[in-house]
Residue, then its C-alpha position, 0 to 999 in steps of 0.5 A: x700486734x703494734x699495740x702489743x708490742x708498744x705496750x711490752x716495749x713500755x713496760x720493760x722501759x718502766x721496769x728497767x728505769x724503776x731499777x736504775x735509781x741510784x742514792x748518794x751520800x756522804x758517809x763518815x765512818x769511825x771504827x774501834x771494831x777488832x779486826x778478830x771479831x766477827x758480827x753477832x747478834x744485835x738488839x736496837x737500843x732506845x734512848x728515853x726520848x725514842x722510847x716517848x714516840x715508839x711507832x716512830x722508832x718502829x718505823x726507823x728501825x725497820x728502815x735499818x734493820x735490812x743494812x744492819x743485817x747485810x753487815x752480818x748481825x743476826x736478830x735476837x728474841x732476847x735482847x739480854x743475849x745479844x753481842x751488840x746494841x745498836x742505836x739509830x738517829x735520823x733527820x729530815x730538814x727541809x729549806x728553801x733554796x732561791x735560784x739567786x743565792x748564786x753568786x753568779x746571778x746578775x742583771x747583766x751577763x752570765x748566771x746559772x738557773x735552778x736547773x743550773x743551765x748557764x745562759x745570757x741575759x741583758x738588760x737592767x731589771x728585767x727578765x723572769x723570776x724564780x720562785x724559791x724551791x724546797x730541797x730537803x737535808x736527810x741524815x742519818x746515823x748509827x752507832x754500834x756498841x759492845x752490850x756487856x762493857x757498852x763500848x762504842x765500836x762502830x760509828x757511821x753516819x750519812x748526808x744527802x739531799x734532793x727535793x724528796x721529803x720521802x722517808x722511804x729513801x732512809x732504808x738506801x740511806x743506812x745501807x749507804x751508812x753500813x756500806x764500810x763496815x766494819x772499815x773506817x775510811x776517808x771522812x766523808x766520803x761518796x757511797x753510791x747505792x742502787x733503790x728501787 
């Protein structure tokens, strides 16, 4: 019975915290979309050096195509009729941050650690050292332009970073990106969304 109700406690624990993760990100949005106009259909454009690596830009696209679709754009088969073209960028870069890139590290009084737990230490030359961390840069961008006249519409792009190089954090990292639309606001600015 003990066991049984241990296990179900964990389980609901699991569940509850696999629904809990929240990405943010700084957004920057620039928007020329008429406030009459209304979303429509879209179609995914690729620049010659995406169309070179297709399985690649596949893979952004269905990463995008769930926030683009929140906006209110509708898919289309044919890719002549659609009101919008939609073009896509991402990167991901990675760096090595060392805990004494700090400006407060010293041998001798207050500094921070990588977890960024202030505490003390005395002495000259001693103490412990920490290895440099890899932290990764993920950005993406989208850019919305009208298909007849390829007038630029709308622009968004978001920043974050962590220590994850997971490319399935791009999919939270354009609806983050299309969380505005079609408004343009403060640049950057913090957007929040739930993953998991």
């Amino acid at each position: 019975m003990w066991k049984a109700l241990t296990a179900l406690a964990t389980t609901l624990v699991l569940a509850g915290c696999a629904g809990l993760y929240e990405l943010r990100a700084d957004v920057s949005t620039y928007s020329q979309w008429p406030t009459e106009r209304k979303p429509g259909s879209y179609t995914f454009e690729r620049l010659p050096s995406q169309q070179a690596h297709p399985e690649q830009h596949q893979a952004l696209e269905d990463a995008a195509r769930r926030a683009i679709e929140a906006a209110g754009f509708t898919p289309t088969a044919d890719p002549n009729s659609a009101d919008v073209t939609v073009s896509l960028g991402a990167r991901i870069t990675a760096y090595d941050r060392s805990p004494y890139d700090d400006p407060f590290w010293w041998h001798g009084g207050l500094y921070h650690s990588r977890f960024y737990r202030p505490y003390w230490r005395t002495g000259f030359g001693m103490g412990f050292a920490y290895p440099p961390t890899t932290n990764y840069e993920r950005e993406v961008a989208v850019l919305i332009r009208d298909r007849r006249s390829g007038q630029p519409l709308y622009e968004a792009r978001a920043v974050n970073d962590g220590y994850s190089s997971s490319s399935s954090l791009l999919g939270p990292m354009f609806e983050a990106a299309m969380k505005d639309f079609p408004r343009s606001g403060a640049n950057p600015h913090r957007v929040v969304v739930q993953t998991g």
